[in-house]
C-alpha positions, 0 to 999 in steps of 0.5 A: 672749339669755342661756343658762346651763348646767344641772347635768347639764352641758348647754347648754339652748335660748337663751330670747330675752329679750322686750323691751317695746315703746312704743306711739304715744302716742294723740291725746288724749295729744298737746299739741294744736298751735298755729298759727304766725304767718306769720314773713316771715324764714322764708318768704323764706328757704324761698323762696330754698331752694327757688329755689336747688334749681330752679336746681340741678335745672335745671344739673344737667337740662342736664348730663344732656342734654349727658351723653347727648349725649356718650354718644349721639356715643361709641357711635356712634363705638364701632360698628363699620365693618361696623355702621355701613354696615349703618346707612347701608344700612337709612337708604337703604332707606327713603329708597329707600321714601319716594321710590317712594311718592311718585312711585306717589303723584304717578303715581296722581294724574296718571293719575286726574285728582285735583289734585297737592295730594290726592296726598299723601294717597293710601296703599298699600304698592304701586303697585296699592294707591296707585293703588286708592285714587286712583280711589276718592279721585276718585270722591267728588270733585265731577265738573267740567265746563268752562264753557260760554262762546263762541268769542271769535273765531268767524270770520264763523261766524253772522253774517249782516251785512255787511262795510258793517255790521260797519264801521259796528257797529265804527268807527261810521256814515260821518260826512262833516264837511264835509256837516254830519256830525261835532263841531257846534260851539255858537255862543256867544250875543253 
């Protein structure tokens, strides 16, 4: 910008000087570029490059990871007695939950007759709730019946035999070997 002064003494308005500006030169005015031939040298060399910056990347991944760690561990060492019991007061809060909902879980199962391995399934915010859904959960359960099998000591409940019969059904007939009963020996042939 330049100003000059007029001859009444006045100082006229800066006239910004106008610069011309270059244009990008159009494709066709750009030489046309040829392929470059594969050069080993320098693919090894970008190779190396770019595995030197992964590693680079990867210490500098686990400075950070230990960074935040030590930051993690002086914050909480920074935190004050009162906030941290208020910490540990809300930790045990909710183990206190997770373990009243498991025993209205394990309660709900046992009274409904679901097996113990369903219960965890159940959900409810209340014993009411856990329990509602066991009882829905047992009644799409195939019902079980016991199998119907016989006493296997009956105790001469039907039987209609004998004390005679039942010796002989179990230990066998009454085989006196001296009057031929019993083991008959073959005699070999001479």
């Amino acid at each position: 910008m330049t100003t000059d002064t007029t001859t009444n003494g006045e100082t006229p308005q800066a006239v910004p000087v106008v610069q011309p500006v270059e244009t990008p030169a159009t494709p066709q005015e750009q030489p046309a570029q040829t392929p470059e031939e594969f050069d080993k040298d320098r693919a090894m060399n970008t190779i190396r490059n770019l595995r030197e910056q992964e590693k680079s990347w990867k210490q500098g991944q686990k400075e950070l990871e230990t960074l935040k760690a030590e930051k993690a561990k002086r914050e909480e060492a920074e935190l004050s007695e009162q906030q941290r019991l208020q910490k540990q007061a809300d930790e045990l809060k909710a183990e206190n939950a997770r373990l009243q909902a498991d025993i209205w879980k394990s309660k709900a199962a046992s009274e409904t007759g679901i097996p113990s391995i369903l219960a965890e399934r159940l959900q409810g915010k209340s014993y009411d709730e856990v329990l509602a859904d066991a009882k829905k959960l047992a009644e799409s359960l195939p019902k079980q019946s016991a199998p119907k099998i016989a006493a296997t000591n009956p105790g001469n409940a039907d039987t209609n035999e004998t004390d005679a019969q039942k010796r002989a059904r179990l230990f066998g007939s009454n085989v006196d070997p001296f009057s031929g009963g019993g083991v008959v020996w073959k005699q070999p042939n001479h």
